[in-house]
C-alpha positions, 0 to 999 in steps of 0.5 A: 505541537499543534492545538486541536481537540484531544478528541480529533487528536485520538480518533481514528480508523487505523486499528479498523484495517479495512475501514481505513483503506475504505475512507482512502478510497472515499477521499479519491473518489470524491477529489476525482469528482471534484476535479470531474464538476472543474471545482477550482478552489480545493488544493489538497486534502488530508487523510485522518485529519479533522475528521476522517479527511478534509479538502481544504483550499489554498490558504489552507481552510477547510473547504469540506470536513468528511466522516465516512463509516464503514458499519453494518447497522443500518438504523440511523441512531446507530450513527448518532455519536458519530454525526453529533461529532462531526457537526462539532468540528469547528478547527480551522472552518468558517460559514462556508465549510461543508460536513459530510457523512459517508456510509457503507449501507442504506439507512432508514433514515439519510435526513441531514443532521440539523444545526444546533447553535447552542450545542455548537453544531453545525448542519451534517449532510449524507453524501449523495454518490455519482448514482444518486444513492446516499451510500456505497458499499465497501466491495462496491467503492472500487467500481465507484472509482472506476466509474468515476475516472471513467467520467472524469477522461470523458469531461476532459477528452483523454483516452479511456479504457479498462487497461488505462483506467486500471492503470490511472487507478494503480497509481492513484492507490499508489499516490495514497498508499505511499502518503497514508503510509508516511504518516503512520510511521510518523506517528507510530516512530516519530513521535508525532500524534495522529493529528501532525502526521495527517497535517505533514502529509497533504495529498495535493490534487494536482498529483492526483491530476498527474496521475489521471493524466498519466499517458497510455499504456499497453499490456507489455508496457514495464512501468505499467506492470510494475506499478499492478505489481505493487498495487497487488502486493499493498492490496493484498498486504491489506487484507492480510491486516485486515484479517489479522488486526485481531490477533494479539499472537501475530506481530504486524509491524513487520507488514506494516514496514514492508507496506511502507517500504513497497508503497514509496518505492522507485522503479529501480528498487521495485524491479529488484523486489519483482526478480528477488521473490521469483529470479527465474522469471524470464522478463517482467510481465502481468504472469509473473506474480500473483496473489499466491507468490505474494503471499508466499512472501508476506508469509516470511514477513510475518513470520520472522520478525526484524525486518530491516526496510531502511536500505534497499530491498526488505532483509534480515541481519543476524550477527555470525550469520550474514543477511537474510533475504526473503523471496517467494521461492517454494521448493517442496522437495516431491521430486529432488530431481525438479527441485534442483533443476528449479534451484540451478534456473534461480541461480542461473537467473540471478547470475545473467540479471544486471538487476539483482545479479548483486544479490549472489554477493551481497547476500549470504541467505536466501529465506524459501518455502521448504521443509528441509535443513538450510543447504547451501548453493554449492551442494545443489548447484554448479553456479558456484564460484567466480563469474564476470559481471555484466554490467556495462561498466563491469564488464572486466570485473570477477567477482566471487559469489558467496556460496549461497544459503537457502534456508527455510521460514522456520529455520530462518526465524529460529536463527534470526530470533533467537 
């Protein structure tokens, strides 16, 4: 196990959701910033590390130790515990290591917090922005991101618009989403504390440089889009457990798994994941979602527990009753007659898909928004029976696909979690 104070050990931002989405972005933006000023000794830097994160140098010293707080006081003394923690830090430092404080408001006072030799502190310095300010808003740090990308093609000569920046940006969220995420699950599954899950997750910058010199793309472009699809789903994913962290009635760990899930998924699976919530779009495009049909799938997600996530797209497994597959299909039975013509333009899609056409046979339940009694495929559809596949390697195969059930949340939950 590896030594470092209980106090390091046991401080962190995660059961404060949006706190701790805010320091990711913080950690970007002041790596981005590095990297604009041509800064050649930091190598990588560590999400709830030492302090909230560290940049640290190729031997693995810690170049700068950073607390960012994301509170509404805007008096100093309000911070003070805070500040004289950081000035302790002295793990793996030298005379060289910089402290920084981060804030979300404007103090009354930003004067640094002077070296104390006798209570073994060091000097703490507020961390002064790209516009001069000692502070950023936590609605504000993702136009400082912007801002700063923006500067960072512009000191290097690379193409630079709003499509592209957005772009880089998704991608970076995704770099850190899928490395934030990896660590939690190590310490929440495998035994790790918060320390050695941060330490086994270095964020090096020259991914982060990979990412801002990922090549243009345009608005038809299916990486792109694939890519502003995920980053909708962990953003919103977010904001779901940032306003739930406090609601002991809700299991989060379900969100917490798919967030995981999504953020480390490849283009492959991400494509199934894109169809599977809403197979009858036509091709994939930046229409095709949105914040209402993610939340429509989050909804199944917090609302069945067991979620499985270890074996392609996120699903549910009962005994007696087969796989369960969440979408965000809705069908609200107003009108039977529109109804069934959106039941028979899903299955139809899912049949000509070559990317989720599996899914007619591999999954026995469809989990959709209704408040009708679970039906299966062949009391609505005429897409049941056999169908040749499409794959090009299949093109002489027939398979049967399974006579579909689509069953709603509530049902879904009772036969899952019973």
């Amino acid at each position: 196990m590896i030594e470092v104070s209980s106090q390091i050990v046991n401080s962190s931002a995660i059961p404060a959701w949006s706190g701790f989405v805010y320091q990711g972005k913080v950690a970007l933006y002041h790596a981005i910033r590095l990297l604009t000023q041509g800064d050649s000794e930091a190598d990588y830097l560590n999400v709830e590390h030492l302090d909230d994160f560290v940049i640290h140098d190729r031997s693995g010293n810690v170049l700068s130790l950073h607390q960012v707080k994301a509170m509404k006081s805007n008096k100093r003394y309000s911070y003070i515990p805070a500040l004289r923690q950081a000035s302790k830090i002295s793990e793996r430092c030298n005379g060289n290591t910089v402290r920084w404080f981060h804030v979300s408001v404007g103090l009354d006072d930003f004067s640094d917090w002077a070296a104390n030799d006798a209570n073994g502190e060091h000097i703490v310095q507020f961390y002064q922005y790209h516009d001069d300010r000692c502070y950023v808003e936590t609605n504000s740090i993702d136009t400082k991101l912007n801002e700063i990308v923006e500067q960072y093609l512009g000191a290097y000569g690379l193409p630079s618009t709003e499509l592209l920046i957005a772009h880089k940006l998704a991608k970076l969220h995704v770099l850190l989403a899928g490395k934030v995420n990896l660590a939690h699950y190590r310490n929440q599954h495998e035994s790790m504390n918060k320390f050695e899950a941060a330490e086994s997750i270095p964020i090096y910058f020259s991914d982060i440089v990979n990412c801002l010199r990922s090549e243009v793309i345009h608005s038809d472009d299916r990486a792109a889009i694939l890519f502003e699809f995920r980053k909708t789903l962990l953003d919103r994913t977010d904001q779901i457990l940032d306003s739930l962290q406090d609601n002991d009635s809700v299991d989060l760990n379900g969100i917490f798994q798919c967030r995981f899930a999504v953020a480390n998924m490849g283009v492959h699976s991400l494509t199934r994941l894109y169809y599977s919530k809403k197979p009858n779009q036509k091709d994939i495009s930046l229409s095709g979602f949105s914040n209402d049909t993610v939340d429509n799938y989050l909804r199944v997600i917090l609302s069945i527990m067991g979620v499985k996530t270890s074996e392609d797209l996120p699903h549910y497994f009962k005994n007696g009753l087969g796989s369960f597959l969440p979408t965000a299909m809705k069908f609200d039975f107003l009108n039977q007659e529109l109804d069934v013509k959106q039941i028979q333009e899903n299955v139809d899609a899912l049949r000509g898909n070559l990317t989720i056409q599996d899914v007619l046979y591999e999954y026995d339940n469809l989990v959709v928004h209704m408040d009708s009694a679970p039906f299966p495929l062949n009391s609505e559809s005429s897409s049941t029976g056999k169908f040749t596949e499409i794959y090009e390697n299949d093109r002489n195969r027939i398979t049967k696909i399974n006579n579909v059930r689509f069953v709603s949340v509530r049902d879904a939950s009772d036969e899952i979690n019973d």
